[in-house]
N, C-alpha and C positions, 0 to 999 in steps of 0.2 A: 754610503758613498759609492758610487758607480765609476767604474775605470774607462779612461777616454779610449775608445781606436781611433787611432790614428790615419793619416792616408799613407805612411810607413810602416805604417801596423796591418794593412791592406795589402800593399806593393810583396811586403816578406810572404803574406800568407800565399799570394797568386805565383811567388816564385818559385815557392815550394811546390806548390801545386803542380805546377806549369814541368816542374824539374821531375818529379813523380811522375808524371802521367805519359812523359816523356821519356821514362825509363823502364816504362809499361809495369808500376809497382799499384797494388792493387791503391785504393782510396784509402784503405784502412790504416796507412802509414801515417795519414793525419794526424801533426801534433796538437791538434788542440779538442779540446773535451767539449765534444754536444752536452753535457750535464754538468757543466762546470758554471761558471759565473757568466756572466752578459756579454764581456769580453772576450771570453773564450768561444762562445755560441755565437757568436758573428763571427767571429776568423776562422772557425768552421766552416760556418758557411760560404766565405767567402772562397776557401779552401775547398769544396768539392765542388761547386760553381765553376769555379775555373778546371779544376779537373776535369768536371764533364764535355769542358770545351775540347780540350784535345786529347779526351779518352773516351768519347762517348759509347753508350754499352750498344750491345748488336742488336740487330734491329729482332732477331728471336729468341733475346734475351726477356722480354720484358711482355708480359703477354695481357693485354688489355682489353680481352673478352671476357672480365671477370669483374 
């Protein structure tokens, strides 16, 4: 059996996010588990998704000559 997300189960995940990212806390405060069940790996993701919107990393952080 697989667990439904919700579009409430979305809303919380972008709030946290949105609230994180806005308190300049790193992404890792993320409560939900990349290795966890189905529902927890999409609220992840939905969760650093949105995080990356209003904490996107510096532009010489990320180095893509490699």
């Amino acid at each position: 059996m697989t667990a439904t997300v919700t579009r409430l189960d979305r809303l919380h995940a972008m709030r946290a996010a949105r609230t994180a990212a806005l308190r300049a806390l790193p992404v890792t405060v993320c409560p939900y588990r990349t290795d966890g069940d189905g529902r927890q790996r999409v609220l992840a993701r939905v969760f650093v998704r949105e995080y990356l919107r209003h904490q996107p990393p510096a532009d010489d952080l990320i180095d893509y000559s490699r």
